[in-house]
N, C-alpha and C positions, 0 to 999 in steps of 0.2 A: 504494500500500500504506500502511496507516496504522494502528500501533497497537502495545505496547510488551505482551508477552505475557508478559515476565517480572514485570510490576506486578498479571499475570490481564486482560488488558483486552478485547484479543479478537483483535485483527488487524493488521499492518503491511504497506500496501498503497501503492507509490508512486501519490501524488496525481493522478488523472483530472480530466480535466474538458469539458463540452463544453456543449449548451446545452441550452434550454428550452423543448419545445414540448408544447403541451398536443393533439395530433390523435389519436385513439385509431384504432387497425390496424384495418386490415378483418379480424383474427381475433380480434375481441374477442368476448367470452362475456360472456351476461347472470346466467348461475349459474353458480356455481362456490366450490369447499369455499373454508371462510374464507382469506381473508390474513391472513398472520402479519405483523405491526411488529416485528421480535425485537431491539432495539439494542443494540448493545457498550457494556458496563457496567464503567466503568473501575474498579474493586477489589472482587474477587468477595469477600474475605477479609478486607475490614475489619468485624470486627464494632463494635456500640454501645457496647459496657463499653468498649473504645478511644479509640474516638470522642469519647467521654463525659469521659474520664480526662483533663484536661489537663495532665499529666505527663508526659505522651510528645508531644516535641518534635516527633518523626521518624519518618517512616513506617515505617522497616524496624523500629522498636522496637514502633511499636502493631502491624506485624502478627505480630510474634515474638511478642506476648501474647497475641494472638486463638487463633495455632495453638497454644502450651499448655493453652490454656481448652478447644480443640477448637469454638472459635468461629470461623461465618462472617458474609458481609455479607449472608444473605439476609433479615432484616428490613430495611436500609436498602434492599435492591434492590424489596422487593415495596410499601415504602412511595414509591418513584418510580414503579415500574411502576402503582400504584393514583392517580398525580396525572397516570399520559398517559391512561388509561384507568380513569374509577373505576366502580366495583363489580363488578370482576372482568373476565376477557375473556368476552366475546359478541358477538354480530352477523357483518356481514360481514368485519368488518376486528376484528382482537384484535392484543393488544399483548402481549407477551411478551420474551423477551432472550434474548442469545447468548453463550452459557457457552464460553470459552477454555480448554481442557486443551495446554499446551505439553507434548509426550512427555515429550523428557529430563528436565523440570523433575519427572520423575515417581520418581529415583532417587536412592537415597543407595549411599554405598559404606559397605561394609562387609570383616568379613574373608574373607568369599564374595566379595568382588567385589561391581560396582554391581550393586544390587535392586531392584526396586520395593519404594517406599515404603507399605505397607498404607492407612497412617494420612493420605496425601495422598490414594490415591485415595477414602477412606472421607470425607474434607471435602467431596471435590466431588460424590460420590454424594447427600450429606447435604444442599448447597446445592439440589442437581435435586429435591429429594424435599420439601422445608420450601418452596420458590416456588410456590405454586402457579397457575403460569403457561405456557403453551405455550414452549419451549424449543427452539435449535438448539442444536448440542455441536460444536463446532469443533476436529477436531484437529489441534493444530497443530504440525508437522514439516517446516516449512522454513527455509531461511537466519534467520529470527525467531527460531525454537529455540535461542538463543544466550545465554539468563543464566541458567544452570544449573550445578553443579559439573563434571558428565558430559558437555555441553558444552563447559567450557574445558577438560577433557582430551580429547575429540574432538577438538578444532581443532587439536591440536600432531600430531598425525598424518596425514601426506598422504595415507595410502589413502582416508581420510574426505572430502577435500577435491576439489573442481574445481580447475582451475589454468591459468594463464595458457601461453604456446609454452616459456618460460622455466623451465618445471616448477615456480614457485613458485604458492602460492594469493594470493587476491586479500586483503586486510588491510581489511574495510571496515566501515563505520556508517554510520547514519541518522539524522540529527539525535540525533546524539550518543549511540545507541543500537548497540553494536554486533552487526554481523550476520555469520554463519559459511556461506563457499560449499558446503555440501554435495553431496556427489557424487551424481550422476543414476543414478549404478549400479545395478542393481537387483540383483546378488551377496548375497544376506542374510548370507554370510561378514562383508562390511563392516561392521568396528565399529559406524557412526551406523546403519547397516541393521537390526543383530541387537535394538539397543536399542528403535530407532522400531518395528520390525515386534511385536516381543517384548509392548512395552507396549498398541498395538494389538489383539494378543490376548487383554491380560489384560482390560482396560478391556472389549471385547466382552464376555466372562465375565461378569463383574462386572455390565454394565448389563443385562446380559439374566436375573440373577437379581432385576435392580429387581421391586419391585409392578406387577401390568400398569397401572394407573392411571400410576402414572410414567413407564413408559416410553412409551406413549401420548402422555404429554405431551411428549415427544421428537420436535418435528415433522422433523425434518431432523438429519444429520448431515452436515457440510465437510469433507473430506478435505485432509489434508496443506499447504493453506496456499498463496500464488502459487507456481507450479512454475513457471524458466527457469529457464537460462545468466545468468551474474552478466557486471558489467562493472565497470570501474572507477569511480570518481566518480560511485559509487551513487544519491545523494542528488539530483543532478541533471544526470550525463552520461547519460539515455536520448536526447537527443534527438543524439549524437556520431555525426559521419560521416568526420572526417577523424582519421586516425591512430588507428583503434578498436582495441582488445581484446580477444578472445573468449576463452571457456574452452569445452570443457575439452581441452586436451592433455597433459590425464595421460597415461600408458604404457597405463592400462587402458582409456582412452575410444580412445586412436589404434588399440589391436590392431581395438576394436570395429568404427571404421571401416573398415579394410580389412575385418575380415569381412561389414560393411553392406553395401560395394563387390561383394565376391564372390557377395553372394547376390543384385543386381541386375544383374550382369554377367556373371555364371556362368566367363566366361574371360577372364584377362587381355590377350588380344586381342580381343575384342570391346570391353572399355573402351578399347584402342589405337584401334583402328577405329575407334568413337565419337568419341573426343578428342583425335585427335591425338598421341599419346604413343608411347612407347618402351618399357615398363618392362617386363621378363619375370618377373615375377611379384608380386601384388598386396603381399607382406611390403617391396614395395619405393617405393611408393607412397604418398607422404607428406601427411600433414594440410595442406592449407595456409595459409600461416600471415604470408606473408613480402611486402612491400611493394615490388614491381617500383621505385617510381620511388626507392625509398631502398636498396634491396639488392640484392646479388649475389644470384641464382636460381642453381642448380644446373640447374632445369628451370623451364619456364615454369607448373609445376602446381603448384609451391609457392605464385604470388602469390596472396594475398590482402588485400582490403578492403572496405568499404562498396559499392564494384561491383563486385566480379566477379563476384558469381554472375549479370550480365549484366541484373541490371535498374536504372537511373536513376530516383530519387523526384523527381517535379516537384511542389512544394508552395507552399503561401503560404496567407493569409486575405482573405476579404472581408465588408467590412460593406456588407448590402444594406438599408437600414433598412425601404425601401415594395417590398418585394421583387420589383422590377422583372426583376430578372435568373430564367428558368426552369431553363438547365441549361448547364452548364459541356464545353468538349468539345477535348481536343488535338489539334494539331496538328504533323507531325514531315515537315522541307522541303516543308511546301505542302500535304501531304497527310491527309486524317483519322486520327487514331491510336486512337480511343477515350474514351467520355465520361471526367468526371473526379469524381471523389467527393469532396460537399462535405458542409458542415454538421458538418464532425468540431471537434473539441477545439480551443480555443486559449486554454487559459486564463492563459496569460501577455497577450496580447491583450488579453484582457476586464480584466485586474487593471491594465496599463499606460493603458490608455483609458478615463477615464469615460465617454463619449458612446456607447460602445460595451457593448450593454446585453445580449450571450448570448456568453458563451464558444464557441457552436457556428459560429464562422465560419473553420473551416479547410477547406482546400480541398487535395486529392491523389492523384495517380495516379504507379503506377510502373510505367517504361515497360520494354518488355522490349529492349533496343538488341541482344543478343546473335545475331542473324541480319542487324546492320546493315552495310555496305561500310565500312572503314576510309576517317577522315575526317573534316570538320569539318560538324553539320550542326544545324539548328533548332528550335529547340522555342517552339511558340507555346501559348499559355492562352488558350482565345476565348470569349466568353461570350456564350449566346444570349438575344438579352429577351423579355419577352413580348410583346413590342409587333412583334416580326420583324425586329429589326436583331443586326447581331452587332459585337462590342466585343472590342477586343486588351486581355487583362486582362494582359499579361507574354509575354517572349519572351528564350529565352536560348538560345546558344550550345556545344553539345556537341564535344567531338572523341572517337570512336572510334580507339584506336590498336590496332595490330597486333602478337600477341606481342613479333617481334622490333623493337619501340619503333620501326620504320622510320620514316622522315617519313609526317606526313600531310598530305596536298593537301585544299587545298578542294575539296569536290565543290559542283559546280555544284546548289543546292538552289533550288526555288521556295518563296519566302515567301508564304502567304497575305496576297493586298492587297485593299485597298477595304474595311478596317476601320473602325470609327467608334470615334473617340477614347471612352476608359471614362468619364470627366470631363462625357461628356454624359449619362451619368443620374445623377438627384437623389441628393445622400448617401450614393453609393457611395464607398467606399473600399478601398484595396488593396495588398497586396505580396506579390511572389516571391520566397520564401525561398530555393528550393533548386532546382536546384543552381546551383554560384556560376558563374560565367560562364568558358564554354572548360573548364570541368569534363572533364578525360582520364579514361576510362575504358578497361578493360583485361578483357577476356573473358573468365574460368578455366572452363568447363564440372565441375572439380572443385571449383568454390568452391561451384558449386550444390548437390554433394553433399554438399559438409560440413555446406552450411548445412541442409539434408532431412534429414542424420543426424543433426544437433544436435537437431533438433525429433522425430527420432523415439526420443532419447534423453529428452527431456521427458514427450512421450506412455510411453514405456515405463514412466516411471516411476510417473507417476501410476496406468496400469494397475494394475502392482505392487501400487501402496497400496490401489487399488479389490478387486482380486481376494483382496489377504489381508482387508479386514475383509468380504468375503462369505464367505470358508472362516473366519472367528470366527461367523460368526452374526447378522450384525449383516442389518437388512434391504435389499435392494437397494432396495426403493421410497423409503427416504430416505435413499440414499446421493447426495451433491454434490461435483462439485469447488467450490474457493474459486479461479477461476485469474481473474488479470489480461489486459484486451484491446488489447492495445499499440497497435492499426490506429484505435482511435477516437480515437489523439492523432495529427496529421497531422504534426507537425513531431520524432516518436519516430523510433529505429530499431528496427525490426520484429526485422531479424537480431540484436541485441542479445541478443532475450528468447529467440529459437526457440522459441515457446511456440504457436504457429497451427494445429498438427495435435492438441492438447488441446482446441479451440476446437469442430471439428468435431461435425455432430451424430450422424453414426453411431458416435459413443463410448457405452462400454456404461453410463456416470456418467452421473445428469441433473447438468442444468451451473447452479451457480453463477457469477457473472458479477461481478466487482469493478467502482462504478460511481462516478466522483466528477465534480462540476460538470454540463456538457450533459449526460455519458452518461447521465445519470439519468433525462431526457426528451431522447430524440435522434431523429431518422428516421432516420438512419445506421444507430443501435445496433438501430433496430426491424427492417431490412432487414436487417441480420447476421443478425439471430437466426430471421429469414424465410428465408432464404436457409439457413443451416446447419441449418432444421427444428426446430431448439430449440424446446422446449414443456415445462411443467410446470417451469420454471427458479428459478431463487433469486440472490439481491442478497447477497452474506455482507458485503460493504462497501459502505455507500448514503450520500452526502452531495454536496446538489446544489451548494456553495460558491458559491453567489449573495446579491447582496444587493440587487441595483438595480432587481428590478420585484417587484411583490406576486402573489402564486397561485404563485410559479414551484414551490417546494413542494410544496403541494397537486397540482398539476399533474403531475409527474412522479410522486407514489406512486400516484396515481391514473391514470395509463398503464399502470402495471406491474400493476395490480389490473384494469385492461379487458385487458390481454395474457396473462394467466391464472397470474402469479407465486406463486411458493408460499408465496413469505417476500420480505422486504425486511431490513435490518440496518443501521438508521441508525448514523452513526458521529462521534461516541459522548456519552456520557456518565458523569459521572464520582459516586461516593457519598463521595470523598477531601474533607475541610476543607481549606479555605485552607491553614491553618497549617501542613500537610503539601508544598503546594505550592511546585515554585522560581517567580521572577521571570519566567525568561526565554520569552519568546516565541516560539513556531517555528511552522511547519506543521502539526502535527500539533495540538497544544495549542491554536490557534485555533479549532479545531470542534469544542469542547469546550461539548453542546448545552444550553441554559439560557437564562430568561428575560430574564437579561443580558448576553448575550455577541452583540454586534451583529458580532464580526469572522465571514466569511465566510461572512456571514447565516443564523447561528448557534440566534440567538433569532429569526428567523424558522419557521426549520427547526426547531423545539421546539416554536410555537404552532399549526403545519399538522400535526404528528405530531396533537396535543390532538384536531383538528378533524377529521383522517380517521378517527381510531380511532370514531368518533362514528357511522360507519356499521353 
């Protein structure tokens, strides 16, 4: 996620990355309506008399004067947008931008209570209307929606909020930006609900009394912003498996789950039946929450963590430089378990290694152990080359333990032998990250359900947000989610986000896809979106974070245009001077795209934008 909304920017998306290949899908199309370039334009609201004035030290000053003037940035924005693509948009490929409307940043209070502000939605209608440029409208109402007034009175109230087992919410930021856990609820009673839903309908109203010329130019709308489950150490605990997290155990999400229970289970004995349990009646039946090897259980359906819902992540990276290696395939006591899915994300990897020139060298599959004999037992990584030999790429050690933590015995396992050391082919390199060795796992059959509930609380919600802006009017054919894909970072936790049943293609949203580093040209990402159906899709966050080979750029926008994308949404660029700028350095601020900015090949990705638009 990447992107500070409350500045107008576009989007805050934690950092993907994966790698770079240029092979186009066997569903490519040779026509097809233009692709949009639409890019997150970091200060929609700075106008030029600002700009201009060097009196104003400080950002929040120059833009307190723009909005008294009833001034926006859309001359600066159309004079960038006319240097990626000059003499307007044409061709196959047009260039265009993606306009950020944060809800809440949509209200002021008054002595009615918080309103919508007329005169904010009337700037942004004004910006859509003076660009004259194909446009996404990004609404954005998630955890980001956090620098607003109406916001920081939201967040002191817990019904608003997710929450940790502790019934407290999670306290978090982003590279120093802070962010608010919003509750998944879809109750429109809920405070943050009445407001986000509220402004939704007005903003439909409003754009749909646009000129049809305008709204025409409205290629797409993004809904609501990355939808998960929050966790702690926001900014850089997605990839945590020991000692995790999870929300939401508010009082309103636990009733939910037992009612999710009830309506999969129909009677509290048949969940017994099922699972092993005791309980007589579902109100009794508790979230689970609680870490067998550290706490007293009341019942064995309370433990939860990173395994129990009974699957093991085997993970790691490899660099195949002359790509000897064909296909990757586990092995669990000797026996085949199923191929392993490579080519995913590693861009800690590619940034720690220079030699190592694609972020897409992660490697993982998760195994499902929960039908396995308690016990201690093997997991091998083997890699098959083309040449017809197979190589032990990693091998590690599991124990299965049994509710009642009884001893485990080693079971007698056959190791697959007669492997050939990895070391025999050229320039390979390797490691297995996960899991750590002798790794105890512990079975919950209702950890599974929490975690299916979690993710059906996700999907619900974004439903929600889809179904209220088609009862506004707004049109279904370019309505988008903006969601994040946690599965193309190999070394993420997936359960963290519950965000996988959003992903799906039988959802009634076409899907936007957040894409940073490989994911931007992946096979991975192209077999996802093969496999879930997706067609007619959209990028609301595009940045390949490369810097060490040339085309890589060019290459992946030009995958996503033979794949039939609707839009792409590089990210970003900024129309703010210097002088308004801090020092400091972070993540987000390095892909800040311009002719000079060589960090995370910055100014590369700003000279291949020039050169596609060109078609």
């Amino acid at each position: 996620m990447t992107c500070w909304p409350g500045r107008q920017f576009a989007t805050l998306t934690i950092l993907i990355a994966a790698a770079s290949s240029a092979k186009t899908p066997p569903h490519a199309v040779t026509q097809r309506t233009p692709m949009i370039v639409a890019p997150t334009v970091q200060e929609l609201y700075l106008c030029d008399e600002a700009i201009a004035d060097t009196r104003f030290s400080e950002l929040k000053a120059a833009l307190a004067h723009c909005n008294k003037r009833k001034l926006t940035g859309a001359p600066a924005i159309s004079r960038l947008l006319d240097v990626l693509e000059p003499g307007g948009p044409k061709g196959n490929v047009q260039v265009g931008y993606t306009a950020t409307l944060p809800l809440l940043s949509l209200y002021r209070n008054t002595t009615r209570g918080w309103t919508i502000d007329k005169n904010q939605v009337d700037r942004f209608l004004s910006l859509i209307a003076e660009i004259q440029r194909p446009v996404v409208v990004y609404f954005l109402a998630d955890h980001f929606d956090s620098e607003s007034p109406l916001a920081e009175a939201l967040a002191k109230d817990k019904r608003n909020l997710m929450q940790l087992r502790d019934g407290m919410p999670l306290k978090l930021d982003y590279f120093g930006y802070r962010i608010v856990p919003y509750t998944m609820s879809t109750d429109p009673a809920i405070p943050v609900n009445k407001y986000r839903f509220e402004a939704l309908d007005y903003l439909a109203k409003r754009i749909n009394a646009l000129p049809k010329p305008v709204q025409n130019r409205i290629v797409a709308y993004t809904l609501a912003g990355e939808l998960h489950h929050m966790f702690p150490n926001f900014e850089s605990g997605m990839g945590a498996y020991q000692d995790i997290q999870v929300t939401d155990y508010s009082a309103d999400s636990v009733a939910g789950f037992r009612r999710w229970l009830e309506a999969k289970y129909k009677t509290i004995q048949q969940l017994n039946t099922r699972h092993g349990f005791a309980y007589t009646s579902f109100d009794q039946v508790p979230a689970p929450s609680k870490d067998i090897r550290k706490e007293q259980l009341v019942s064995f359906a309370e433990h939860y963590d990173a395994y129990a819902d009974g699957t093991l992540p085997i993970a790691g990276w490899l660099w195949d430089p002359r790509q000897t290696i064909e296909r990757l395939e586990l092995y669990v006591d000797g026996k085949p378990a199923g191929a392993i899915a490579h080519d995913l994300n590693r861009l800690d990897v590619y940034r720690a290694e220079e030699s190592i020139t694609t972020p897409n060298t992660g490697y993982r599959v998760d195994f499902d152990y929960s039908a396995m004999a308690p016990g201690r037992h093997l997991a091998q990584v083997v890699a098959h080359a083309r040449s017809g030999t197979r190589h032990k790429l990693g091998e590690v050690e599991f124990a299965v333990v049994p509710r009642d933590q009884g001893r485990v015995n080693v079971v007698r396992f056959s190791a697959l032998k007669a492997l050939d050391d990895i070391k025999r082919l050229p320039g390979v390199r390797t490691w297995l990250d996960m899991p750590r060795s002798l790794q105890d796992v512990y079975y919950n059959p209702l950890a599974r359900d929490w975690n299916q509930y979690r993710e059906s609380q996700v999907y619900g919600f974004l439903n929600a947000f889809y179904e209220r802006a088609i009862q506004s009017g707004l049109p279904a054919d370019k309505l988008y989610s903006h969601q994040i894909v946690p599965r193309v970072n190999s070394s993420w936790n997936p359960q963290l986000f519950a965000a996988d049943q959003t992903l799906q293609g039988i959802a009634p949203w076409k899907h936007g896809l957040n894409m940073y580093g490989g994911a931007t040209d992946s096979a991975w990402m192209r077999s996802f979106i093969a496999r879930n159906k997706i067609s007619d899709y959209g990028a609301p966050e595009f940045n390949p974070q490369q810097w060490k080979r040339d085309g890589v750029h060019l290459a992946a926008m030009q995958s996503h245009y033979a794949a039939g994308a609707r839009f792409i949404s590089p990210y970003y660029f900024s129309v703010i001077p210097d002088r308004f700028k801090g020092n400091a350095e972070h993540g987000v601020n390095r892909m800040e795209l311009g002719p000079n900015n060589p960090k995370d090949g910055s100014d590369r990705f700003y000279r291949a934008i020039i050169e596609f638009a060109k078609q």
